[in-house]
FIKOLZA-1660 file (N, C-alpha, C; in steps of 0.1 Angstrom, whole numbers, plus 5000, padded with zeros to 4 digits):
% residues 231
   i   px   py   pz ch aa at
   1 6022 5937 1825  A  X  N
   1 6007 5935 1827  A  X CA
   1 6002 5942 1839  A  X  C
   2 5986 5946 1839  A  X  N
   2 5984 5957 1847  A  X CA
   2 5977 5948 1855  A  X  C
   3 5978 5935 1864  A  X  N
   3 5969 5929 1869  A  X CA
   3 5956 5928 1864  A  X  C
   4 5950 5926 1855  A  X  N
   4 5933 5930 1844  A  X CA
   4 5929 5915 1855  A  X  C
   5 5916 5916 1854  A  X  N
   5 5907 5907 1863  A  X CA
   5 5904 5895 1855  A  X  C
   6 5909 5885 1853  A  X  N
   6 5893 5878 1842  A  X CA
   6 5889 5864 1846  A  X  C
   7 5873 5866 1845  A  X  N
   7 5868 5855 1845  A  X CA
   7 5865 5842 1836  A  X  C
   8 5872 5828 1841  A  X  N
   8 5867 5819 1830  A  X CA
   8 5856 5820 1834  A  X  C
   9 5846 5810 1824  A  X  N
   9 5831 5803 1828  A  X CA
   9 5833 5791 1818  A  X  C
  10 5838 5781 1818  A  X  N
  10 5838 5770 1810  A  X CA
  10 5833 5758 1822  A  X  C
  11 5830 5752 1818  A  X  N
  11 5820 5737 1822  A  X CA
  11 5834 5728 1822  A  X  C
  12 5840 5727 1815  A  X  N
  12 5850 5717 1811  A  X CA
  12 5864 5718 1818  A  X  C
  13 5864 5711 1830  A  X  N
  13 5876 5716 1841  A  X CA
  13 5891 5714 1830  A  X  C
  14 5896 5704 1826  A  X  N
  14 5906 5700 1820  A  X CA
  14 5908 5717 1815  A  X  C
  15 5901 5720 1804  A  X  N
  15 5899 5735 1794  A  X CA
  15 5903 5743 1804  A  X  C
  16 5893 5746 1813  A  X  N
  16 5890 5758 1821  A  X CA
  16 5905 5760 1827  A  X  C
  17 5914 5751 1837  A  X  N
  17 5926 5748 1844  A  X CA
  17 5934 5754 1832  A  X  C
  18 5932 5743 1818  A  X  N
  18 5944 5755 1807  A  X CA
  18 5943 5769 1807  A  X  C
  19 5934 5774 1802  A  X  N
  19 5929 5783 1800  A  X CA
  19 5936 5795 1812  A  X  C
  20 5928 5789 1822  A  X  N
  20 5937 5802 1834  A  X CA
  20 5948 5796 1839  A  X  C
  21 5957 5790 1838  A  X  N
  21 5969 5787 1839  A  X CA
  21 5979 5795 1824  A  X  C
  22 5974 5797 1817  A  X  N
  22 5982 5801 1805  A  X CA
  22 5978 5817 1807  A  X  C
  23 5967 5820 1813  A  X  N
  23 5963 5836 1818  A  X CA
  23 5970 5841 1827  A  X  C
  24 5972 5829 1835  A  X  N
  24 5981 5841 1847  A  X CA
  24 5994 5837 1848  A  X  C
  25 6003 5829 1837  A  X  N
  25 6017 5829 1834  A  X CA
  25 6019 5844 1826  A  X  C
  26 6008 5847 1820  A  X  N
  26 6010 5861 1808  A  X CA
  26 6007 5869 1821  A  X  C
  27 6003 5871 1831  A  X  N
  27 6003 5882 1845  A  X CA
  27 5987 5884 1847  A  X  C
  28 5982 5881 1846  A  X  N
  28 5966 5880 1843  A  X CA
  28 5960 5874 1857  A  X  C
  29 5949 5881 1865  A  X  N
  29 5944 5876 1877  A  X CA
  29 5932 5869 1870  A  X  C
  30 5929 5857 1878  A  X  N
  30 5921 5851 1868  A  X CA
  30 5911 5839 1884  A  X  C
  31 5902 5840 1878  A  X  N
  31 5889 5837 1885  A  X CA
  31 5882 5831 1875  A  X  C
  32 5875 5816 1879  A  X  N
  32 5869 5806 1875  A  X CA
  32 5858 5798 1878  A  X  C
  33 5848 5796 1867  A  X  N
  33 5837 5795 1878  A  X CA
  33 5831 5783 1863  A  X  C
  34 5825 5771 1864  A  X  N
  34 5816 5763 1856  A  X CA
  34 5805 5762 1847  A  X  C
  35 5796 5768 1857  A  X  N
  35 5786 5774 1850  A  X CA
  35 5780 5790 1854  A  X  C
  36 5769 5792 1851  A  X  N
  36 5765 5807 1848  A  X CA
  36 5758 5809 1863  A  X  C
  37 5758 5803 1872  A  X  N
  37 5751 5806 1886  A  X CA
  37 5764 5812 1889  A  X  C
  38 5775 5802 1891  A  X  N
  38 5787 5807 1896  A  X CA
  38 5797 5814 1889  A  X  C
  39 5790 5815 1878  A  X  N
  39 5796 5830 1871  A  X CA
  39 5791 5844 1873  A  X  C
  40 5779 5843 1882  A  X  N
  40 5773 5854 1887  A  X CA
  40 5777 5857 1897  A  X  C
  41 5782 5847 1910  A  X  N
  41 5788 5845 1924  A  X CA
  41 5798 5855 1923  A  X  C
  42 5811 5845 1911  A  X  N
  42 5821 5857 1907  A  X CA
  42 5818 5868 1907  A  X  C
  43 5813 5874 1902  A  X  N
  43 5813 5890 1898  A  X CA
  43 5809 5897 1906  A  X  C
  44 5799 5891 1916  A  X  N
  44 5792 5897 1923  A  X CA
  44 5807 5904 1935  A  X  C
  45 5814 5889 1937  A  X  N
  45 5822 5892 1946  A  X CA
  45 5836 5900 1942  A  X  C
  46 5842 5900 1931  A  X  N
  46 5848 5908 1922  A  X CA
  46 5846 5911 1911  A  X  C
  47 5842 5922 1904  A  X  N
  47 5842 5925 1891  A  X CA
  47 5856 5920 1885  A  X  C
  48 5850 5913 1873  A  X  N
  48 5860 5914 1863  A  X CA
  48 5860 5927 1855  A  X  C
  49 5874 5922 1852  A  X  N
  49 5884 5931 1836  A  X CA
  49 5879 5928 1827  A  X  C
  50 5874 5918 1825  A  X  N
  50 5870 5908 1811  A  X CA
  50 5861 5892 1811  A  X  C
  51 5854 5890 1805  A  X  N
  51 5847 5875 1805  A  X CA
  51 5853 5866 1794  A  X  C
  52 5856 5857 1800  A  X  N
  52 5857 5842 1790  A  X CA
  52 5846 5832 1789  A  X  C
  53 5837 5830 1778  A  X  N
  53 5824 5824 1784  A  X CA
  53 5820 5814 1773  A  X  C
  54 5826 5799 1775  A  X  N
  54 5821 5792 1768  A  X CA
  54 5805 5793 1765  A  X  C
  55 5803 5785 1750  A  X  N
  55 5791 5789 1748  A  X CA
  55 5781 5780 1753  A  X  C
  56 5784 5768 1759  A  X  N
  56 5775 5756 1763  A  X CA
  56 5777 5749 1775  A  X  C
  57 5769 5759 1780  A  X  N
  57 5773 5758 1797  A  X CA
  57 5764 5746 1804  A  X  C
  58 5763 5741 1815  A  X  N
  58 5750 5732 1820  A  X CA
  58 5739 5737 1822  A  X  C
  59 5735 5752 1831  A  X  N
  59 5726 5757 1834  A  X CA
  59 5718 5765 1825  A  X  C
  60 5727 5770 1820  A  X  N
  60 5721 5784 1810  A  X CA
  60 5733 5782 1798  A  X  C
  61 5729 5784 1781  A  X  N
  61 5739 5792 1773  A  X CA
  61 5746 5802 1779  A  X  C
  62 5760 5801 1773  A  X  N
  62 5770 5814 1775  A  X CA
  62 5762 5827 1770  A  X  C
  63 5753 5823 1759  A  X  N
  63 5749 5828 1753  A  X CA
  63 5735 5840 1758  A  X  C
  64 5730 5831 1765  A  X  N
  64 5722 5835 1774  A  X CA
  64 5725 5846 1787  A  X  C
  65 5740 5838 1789  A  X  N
  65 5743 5843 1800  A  X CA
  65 5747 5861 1799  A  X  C
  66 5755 5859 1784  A  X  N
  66 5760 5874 1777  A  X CA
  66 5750 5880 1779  A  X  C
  67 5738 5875 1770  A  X  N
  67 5725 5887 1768  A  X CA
  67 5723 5892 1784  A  X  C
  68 5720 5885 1791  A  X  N
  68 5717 5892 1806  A  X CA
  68 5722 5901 1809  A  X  C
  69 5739 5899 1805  A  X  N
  69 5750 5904 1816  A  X CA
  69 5747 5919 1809  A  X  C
  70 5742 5920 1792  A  X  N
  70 5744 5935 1785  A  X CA
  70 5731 5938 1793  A  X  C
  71 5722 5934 1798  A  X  N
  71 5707 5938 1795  A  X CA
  71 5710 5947 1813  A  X  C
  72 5719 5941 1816  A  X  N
  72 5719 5948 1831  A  X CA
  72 5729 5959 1837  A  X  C
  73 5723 5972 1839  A  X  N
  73 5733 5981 1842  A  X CA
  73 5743 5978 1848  A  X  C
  74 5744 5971 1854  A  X  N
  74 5756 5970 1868  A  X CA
  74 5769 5960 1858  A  X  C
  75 5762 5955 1850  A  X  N
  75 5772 5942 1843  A  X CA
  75 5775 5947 1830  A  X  C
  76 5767 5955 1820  A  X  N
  76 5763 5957 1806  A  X CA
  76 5778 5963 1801  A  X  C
  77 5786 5971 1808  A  X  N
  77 5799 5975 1801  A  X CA
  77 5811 5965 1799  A  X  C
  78 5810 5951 1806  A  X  N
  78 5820 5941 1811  A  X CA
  78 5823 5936 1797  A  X  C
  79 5835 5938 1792  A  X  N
  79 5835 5929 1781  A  X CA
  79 5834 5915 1780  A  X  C
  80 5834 5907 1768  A  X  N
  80 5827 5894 1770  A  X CA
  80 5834 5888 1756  A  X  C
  81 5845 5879 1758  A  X  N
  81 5848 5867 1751  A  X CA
  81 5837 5858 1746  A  X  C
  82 5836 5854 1735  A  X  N
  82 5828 5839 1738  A  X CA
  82 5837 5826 1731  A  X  C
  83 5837 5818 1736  A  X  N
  83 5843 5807 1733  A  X CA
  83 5834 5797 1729  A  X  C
  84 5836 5791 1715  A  X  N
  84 5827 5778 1711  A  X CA
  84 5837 5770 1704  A  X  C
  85 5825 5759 1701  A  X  N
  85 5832 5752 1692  A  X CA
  85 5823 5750 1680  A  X  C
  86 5817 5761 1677  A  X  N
  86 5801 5767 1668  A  X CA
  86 5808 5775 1658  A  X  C
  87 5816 5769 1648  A  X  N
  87 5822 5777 1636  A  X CA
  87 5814 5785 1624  A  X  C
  88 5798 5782 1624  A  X  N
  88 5797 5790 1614  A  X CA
  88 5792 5805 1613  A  X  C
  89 5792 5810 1604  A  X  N
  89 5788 5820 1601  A  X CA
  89 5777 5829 1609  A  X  C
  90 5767 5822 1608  A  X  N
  90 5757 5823 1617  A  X CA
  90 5751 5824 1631  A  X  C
  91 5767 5812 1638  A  X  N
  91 5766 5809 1651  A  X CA
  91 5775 5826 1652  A  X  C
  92 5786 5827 1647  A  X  N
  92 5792 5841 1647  A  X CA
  92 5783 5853 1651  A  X  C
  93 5778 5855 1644  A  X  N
  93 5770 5865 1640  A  X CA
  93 5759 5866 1653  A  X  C
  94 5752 5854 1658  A  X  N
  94 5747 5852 1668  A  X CA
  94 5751 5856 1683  A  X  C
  95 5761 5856 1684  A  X  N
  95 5774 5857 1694  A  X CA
  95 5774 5869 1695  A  X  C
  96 5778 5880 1684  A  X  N
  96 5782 5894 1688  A  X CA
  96 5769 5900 1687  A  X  C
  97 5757 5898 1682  A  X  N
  97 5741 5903 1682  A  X CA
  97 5740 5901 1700  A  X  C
  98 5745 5891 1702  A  X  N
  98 5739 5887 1717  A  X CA
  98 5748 5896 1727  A  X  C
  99 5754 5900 1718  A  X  N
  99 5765 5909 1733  A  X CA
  99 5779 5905 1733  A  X  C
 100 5785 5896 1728  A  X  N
 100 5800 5894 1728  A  X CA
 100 5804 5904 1723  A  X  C
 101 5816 5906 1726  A  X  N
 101 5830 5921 1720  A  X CA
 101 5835 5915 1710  A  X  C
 102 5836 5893 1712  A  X  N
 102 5844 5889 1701  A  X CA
 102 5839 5877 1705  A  X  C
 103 5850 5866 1699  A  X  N
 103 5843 5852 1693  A  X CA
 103 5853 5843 1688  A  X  C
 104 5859 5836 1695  A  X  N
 104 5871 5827 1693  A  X CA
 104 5864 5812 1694  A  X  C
 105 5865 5805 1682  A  X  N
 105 5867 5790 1678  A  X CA
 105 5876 5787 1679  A  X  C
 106 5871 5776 1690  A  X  N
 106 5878 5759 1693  A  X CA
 106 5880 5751 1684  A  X  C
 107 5893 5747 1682  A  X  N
 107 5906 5746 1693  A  X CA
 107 5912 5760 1690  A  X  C
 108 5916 5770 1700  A  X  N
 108 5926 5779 1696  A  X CA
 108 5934 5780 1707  A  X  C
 109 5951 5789 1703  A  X  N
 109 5962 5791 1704  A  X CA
 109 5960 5795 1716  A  X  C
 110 5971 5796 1726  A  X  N
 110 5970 5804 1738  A  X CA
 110 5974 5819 1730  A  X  C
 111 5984 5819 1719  A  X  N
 111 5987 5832 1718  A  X CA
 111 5974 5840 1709  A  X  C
 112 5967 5832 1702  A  X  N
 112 5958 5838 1693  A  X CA
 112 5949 5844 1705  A  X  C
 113 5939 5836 1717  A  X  N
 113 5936 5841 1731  A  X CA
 113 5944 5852 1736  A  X  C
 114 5956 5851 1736  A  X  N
 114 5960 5861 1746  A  X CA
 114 5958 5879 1735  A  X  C
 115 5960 5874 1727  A  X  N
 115 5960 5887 1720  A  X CA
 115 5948 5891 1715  A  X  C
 116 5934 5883 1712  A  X  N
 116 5924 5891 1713  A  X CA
 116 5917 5891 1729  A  X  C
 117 5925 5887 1737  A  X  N
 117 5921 5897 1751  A  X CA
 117 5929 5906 1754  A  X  C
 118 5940 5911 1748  A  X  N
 118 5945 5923 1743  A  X CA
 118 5940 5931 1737  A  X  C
 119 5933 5927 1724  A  X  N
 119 5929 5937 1715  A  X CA
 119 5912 5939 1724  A  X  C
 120 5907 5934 1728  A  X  N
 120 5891 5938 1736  A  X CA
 120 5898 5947 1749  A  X  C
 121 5904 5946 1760  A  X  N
 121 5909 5951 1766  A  X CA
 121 5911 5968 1764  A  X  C
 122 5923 5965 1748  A  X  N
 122 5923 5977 1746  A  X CA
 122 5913 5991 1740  A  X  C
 123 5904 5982 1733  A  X  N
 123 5892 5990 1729  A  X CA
 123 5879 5993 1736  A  X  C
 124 5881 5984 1751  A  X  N
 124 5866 5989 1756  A  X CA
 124 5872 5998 1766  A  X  C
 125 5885 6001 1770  A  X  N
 125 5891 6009 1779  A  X CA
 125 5884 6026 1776  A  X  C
 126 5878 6030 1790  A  X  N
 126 5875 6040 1789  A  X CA
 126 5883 6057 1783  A  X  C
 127 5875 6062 1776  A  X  N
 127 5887 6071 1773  A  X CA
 127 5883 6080 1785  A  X  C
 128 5902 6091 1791  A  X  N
 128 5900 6097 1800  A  X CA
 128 5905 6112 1796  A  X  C
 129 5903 6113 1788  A  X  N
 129 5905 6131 1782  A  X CA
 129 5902 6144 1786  A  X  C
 130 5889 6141 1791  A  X  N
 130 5879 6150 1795  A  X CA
 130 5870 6157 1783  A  X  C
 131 5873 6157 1772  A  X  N
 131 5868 6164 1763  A  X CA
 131 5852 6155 1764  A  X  C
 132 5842 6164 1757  A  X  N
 132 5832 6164 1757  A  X CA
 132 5826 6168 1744  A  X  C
 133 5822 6160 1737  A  X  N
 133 5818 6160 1721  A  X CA
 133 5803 6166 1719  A  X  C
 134 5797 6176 1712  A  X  N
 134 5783 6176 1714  A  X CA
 134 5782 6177 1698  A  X  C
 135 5768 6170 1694  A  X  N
 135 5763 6176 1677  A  X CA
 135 5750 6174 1682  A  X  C
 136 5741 6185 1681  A  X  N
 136 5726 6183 1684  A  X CA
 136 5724 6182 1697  A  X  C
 137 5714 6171 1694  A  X  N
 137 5707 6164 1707  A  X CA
 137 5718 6159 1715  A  X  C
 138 5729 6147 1705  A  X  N
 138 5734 6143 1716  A  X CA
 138 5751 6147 1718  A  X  C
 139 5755 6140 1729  A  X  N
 139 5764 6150 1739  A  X CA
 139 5776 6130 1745  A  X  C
 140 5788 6130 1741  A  X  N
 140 5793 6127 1745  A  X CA
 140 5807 6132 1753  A  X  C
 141 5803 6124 1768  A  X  N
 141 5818 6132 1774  A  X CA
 141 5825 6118 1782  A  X  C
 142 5839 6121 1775  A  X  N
 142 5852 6111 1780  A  X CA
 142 5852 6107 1789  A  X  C
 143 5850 6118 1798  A  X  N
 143 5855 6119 1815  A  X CA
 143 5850 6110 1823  A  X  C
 144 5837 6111 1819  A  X  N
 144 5826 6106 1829  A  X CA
 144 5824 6091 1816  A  X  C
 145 5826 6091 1806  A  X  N
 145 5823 6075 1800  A  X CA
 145 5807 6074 1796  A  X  C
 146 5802 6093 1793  A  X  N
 146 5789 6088 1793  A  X CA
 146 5782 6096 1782  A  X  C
 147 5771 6091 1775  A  X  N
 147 5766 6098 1760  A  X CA
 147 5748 6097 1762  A  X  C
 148 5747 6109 1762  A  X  N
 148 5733 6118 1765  A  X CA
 148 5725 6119 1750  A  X  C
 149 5714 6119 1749  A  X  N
 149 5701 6123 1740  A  X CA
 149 5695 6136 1746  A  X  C
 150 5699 6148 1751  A  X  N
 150 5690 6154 1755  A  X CA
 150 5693 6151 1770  A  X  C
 151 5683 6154 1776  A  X  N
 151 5687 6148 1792  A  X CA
 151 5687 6134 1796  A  X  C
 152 5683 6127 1785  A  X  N
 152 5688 6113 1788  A  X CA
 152 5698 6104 1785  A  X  C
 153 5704 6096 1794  A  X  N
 153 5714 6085 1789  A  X CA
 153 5713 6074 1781  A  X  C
 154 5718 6077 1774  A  X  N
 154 5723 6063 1760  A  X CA
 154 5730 6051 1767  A  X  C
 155 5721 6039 1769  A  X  N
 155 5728 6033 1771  A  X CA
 155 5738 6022 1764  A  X  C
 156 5753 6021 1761  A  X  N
 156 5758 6014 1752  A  X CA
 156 5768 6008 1754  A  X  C
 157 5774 5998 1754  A  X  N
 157 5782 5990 1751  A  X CA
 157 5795 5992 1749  A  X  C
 158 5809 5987 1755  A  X  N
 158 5821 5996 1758  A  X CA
 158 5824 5998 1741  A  X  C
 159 5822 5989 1731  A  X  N
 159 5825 5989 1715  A  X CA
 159 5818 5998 1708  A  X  C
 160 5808 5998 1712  A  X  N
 160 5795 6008 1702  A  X CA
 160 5798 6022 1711  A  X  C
 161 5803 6024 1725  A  X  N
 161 5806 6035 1726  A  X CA
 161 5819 6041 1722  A  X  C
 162 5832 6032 1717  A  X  N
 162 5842 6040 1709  A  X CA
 162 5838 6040 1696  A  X  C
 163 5825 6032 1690  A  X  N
 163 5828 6036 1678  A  X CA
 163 5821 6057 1678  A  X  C
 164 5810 6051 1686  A  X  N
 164 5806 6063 1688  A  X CA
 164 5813 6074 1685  A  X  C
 165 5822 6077 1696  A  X  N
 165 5831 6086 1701  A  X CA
 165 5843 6090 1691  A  X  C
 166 5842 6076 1680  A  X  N
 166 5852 6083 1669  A  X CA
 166 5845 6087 1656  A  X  C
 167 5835 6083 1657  A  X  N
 167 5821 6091 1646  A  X CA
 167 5819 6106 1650  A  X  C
 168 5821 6106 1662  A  X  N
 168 5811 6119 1669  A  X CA
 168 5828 6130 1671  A  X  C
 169 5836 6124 1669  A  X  N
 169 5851 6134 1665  A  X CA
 169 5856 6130 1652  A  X  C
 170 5849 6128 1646  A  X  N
 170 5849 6129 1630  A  X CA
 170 5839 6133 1621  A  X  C
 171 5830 6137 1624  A  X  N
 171 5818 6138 1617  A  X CA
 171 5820 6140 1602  A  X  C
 172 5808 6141 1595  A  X  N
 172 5806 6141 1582  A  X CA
 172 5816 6135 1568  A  X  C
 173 5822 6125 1575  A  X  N
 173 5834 6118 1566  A  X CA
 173 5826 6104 1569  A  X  C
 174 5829 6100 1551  A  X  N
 174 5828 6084 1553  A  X CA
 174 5839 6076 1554  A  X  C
 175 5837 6068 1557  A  X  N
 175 5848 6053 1568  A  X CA
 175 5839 6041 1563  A  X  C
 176 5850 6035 1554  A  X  N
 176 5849 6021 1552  A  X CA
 176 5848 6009 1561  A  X  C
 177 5847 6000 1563  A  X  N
 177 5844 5987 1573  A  X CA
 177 5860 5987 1574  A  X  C
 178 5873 5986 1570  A  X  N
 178 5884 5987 1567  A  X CA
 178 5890 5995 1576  A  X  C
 179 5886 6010 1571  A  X  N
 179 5892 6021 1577  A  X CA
 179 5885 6019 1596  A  X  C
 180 5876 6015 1599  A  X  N
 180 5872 6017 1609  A  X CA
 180 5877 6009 1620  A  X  C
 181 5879 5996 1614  A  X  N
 181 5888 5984 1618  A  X CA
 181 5900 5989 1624  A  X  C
 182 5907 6000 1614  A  X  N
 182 5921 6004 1613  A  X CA
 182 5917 6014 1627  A  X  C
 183 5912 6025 1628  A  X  N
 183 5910 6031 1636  A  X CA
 183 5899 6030 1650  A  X  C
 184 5889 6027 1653  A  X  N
 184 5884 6023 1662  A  X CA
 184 5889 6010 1669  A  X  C
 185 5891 5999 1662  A  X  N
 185 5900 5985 1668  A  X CA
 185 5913 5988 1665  A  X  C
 186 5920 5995 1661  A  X  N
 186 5933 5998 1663  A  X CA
 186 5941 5984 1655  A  X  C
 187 5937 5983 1643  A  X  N
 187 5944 5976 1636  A  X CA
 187 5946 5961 1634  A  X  C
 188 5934 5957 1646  A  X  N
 188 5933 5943 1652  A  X CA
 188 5932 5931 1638  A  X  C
 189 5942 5927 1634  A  X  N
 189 5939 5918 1621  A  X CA
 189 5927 5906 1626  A  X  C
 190 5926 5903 1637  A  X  N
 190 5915 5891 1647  A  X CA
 190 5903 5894 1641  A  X  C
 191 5898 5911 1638  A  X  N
 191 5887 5911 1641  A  X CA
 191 5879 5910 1626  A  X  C
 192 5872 5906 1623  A  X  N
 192 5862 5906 1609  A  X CA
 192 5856 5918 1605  A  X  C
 193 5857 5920 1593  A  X  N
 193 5849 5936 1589  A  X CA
 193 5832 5934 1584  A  X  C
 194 5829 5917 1590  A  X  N
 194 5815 5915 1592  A  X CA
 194 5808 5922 1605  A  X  C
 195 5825 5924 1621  A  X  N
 195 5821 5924 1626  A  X CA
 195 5809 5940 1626  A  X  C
 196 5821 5946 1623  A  X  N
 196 5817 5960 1622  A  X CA
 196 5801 5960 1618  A  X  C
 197 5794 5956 1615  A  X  N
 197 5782 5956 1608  A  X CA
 197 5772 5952 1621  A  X  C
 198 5777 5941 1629  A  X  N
 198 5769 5939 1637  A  X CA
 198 5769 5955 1651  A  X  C
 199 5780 5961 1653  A  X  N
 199 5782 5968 1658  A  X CA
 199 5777 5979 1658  A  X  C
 200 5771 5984 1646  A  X  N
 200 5766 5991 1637  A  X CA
 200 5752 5991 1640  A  X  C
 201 5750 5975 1644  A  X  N
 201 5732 5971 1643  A  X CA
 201 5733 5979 1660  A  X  C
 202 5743 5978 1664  A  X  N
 202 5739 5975 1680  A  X CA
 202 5737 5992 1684  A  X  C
 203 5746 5997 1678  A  X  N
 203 5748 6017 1681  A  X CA
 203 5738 6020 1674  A  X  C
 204 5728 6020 1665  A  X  N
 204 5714 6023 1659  A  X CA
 204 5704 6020 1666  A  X  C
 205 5704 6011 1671  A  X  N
 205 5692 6003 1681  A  X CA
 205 5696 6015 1696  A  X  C
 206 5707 6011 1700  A  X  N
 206 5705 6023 1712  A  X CA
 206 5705 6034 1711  A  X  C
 207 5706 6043 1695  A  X  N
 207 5703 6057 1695  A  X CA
 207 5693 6059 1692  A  X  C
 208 5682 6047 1684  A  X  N
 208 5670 6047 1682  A  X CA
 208 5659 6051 1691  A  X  C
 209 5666 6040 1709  A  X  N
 209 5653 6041 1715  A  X CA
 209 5653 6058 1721  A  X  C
 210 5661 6069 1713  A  X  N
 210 5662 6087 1717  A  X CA
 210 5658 6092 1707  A  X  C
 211 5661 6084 1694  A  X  N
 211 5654 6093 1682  A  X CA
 211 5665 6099 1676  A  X  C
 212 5678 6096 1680  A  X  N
 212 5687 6103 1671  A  X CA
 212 5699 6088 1664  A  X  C
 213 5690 6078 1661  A  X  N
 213 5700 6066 1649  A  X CA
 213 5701 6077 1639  A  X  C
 214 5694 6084 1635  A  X  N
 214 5697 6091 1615  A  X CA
 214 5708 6092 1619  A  X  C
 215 5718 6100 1627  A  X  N
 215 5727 6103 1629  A  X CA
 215 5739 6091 1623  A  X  C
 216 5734 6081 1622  A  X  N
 216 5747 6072 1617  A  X CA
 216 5741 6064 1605  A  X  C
 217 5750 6070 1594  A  X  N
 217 5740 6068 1580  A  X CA
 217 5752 6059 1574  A  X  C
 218 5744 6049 1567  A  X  N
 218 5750 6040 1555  A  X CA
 218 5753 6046 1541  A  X  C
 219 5763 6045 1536  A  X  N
 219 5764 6055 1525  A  X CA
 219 5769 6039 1516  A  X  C
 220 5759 6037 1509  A  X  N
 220 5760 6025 1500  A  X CA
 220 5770 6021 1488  A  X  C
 221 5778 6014 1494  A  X  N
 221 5791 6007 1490  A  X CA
 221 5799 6016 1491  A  X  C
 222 5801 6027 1498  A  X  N
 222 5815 6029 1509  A  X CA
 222 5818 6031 1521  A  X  C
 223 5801 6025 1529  A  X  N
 223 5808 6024 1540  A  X CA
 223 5797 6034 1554  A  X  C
 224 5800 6043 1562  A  X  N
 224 5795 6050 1573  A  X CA
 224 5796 6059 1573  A  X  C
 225 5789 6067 1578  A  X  N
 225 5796 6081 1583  A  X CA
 225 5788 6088 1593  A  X  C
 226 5791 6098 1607  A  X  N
 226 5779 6099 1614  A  X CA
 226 5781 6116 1607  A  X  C
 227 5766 6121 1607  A  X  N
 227 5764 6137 1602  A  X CA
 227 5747 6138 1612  A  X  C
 228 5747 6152 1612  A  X  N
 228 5733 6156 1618  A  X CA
 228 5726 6159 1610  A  X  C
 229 5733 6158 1594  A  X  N
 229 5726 6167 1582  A  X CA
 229 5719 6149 1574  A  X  C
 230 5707 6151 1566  A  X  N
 230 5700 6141 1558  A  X CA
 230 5713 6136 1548  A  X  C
 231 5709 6121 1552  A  X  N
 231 5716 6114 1544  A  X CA
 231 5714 6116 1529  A  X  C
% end
């Protein structure tokens, strides 16, 4: 383990004490905090690797707390766990619209935890290649972690920017909800191929506010594909 940073935010000391006690037997540096004031304290004073953030905090929703943390440059790349005990469908769907990477229902395993903070870890990790992708308007480069409209910056999300990044070095092929899973999440069986869809909402909306979403077109009932040419 590479020392990774992570912060709990759970209300619930008993929880919280498991939780980072079973984080940092797996090698994991781990910082803990109750509610969302003092989950701000944290960060402020060390960045995290990663967020664990129950969803029903005293002061503020986890939920609340997410949307902030995306809405703010300084915090918006941090990935973000959410922990509930809010199993449906809905509450799901809620969770990763709001800015979670993922979404683990209570009660769960320390191993099922440990491994989808494995699998988030591994896919919001910056790529360091140097290569530099361009189609059109926009322009993504590795090195720097960063994706242009023209002279301005896209701002996106460590998930919506690898999906990006593997649309934008694949162009003009369609990718199933399946295939993308397989490739962009790297196989992660954890993850839902509902998620993909919300992910989808989220990389449209920030290429929108440049004028270049056409670029990632629905190809109805099989799936995605990013092209600069009319769907």
């Amino acid at each position: 383990m590479s020392n990774r940073h992570i912060l709990v935010v759970e209300d619930e000391r008993p929880i919280r004490e498991m939780i980072a006690f079973g984080l940092r037997r797996a090698g994991y540096e781990v910082a803990e905090a109750e509610d969302c004031r003092e989950a701000r304290t944290a960060i402020a004073d060390q960045r995290p690797d990663l967020l664990l953030v129950d969803w029903m905090l005293p002061d503020m929703s986890g939920l609340e707390l997410t949307r902030q943390l995306k809405k703010d440059r300084e915090t918006r790349d941090l990935p973000v766990i959410m922990l509930t005990a809010r199993a449906e469908e809905h509450d799901k769907v809620a969770g990763l619209e709001g800015g979670a990477d993922d979404y683990l229902t209570k009660p769960f395993s320390p191993r099922e935890l440990l491994a989808r903070i494995q699998a988030v870890l591994r896919r919001t990790a910056p790529a360091g290649d140097g290569e530099t992708v361009r189609h059109e308007l926009l322009s993504l480069d590795a090195a720097s972690h960063r994706v242009m409209a023209g002279d301005n910056t896209v701002a996106l999300g460590p998930t919506e920017y690898r999906l990006l990044s593997f649309f934008m070095t694949h162009p003009d092929r369609v990718y199933s909800r399946s295939q993308l899973l397989d490739r962009v999440w790297g196989g992660n069986v954890y993850v839902e191929e509902r998620t993909i869809d919300v992910h989808i909402r989220r990389l449209r909306k920030a290429l929108a506010d440049h004028g270049v979403d056409h670029y990632v077109q629905t190809v109805r009932g099989a799936g995605y594909r990013f092209s600069t040419r009319p769907a």
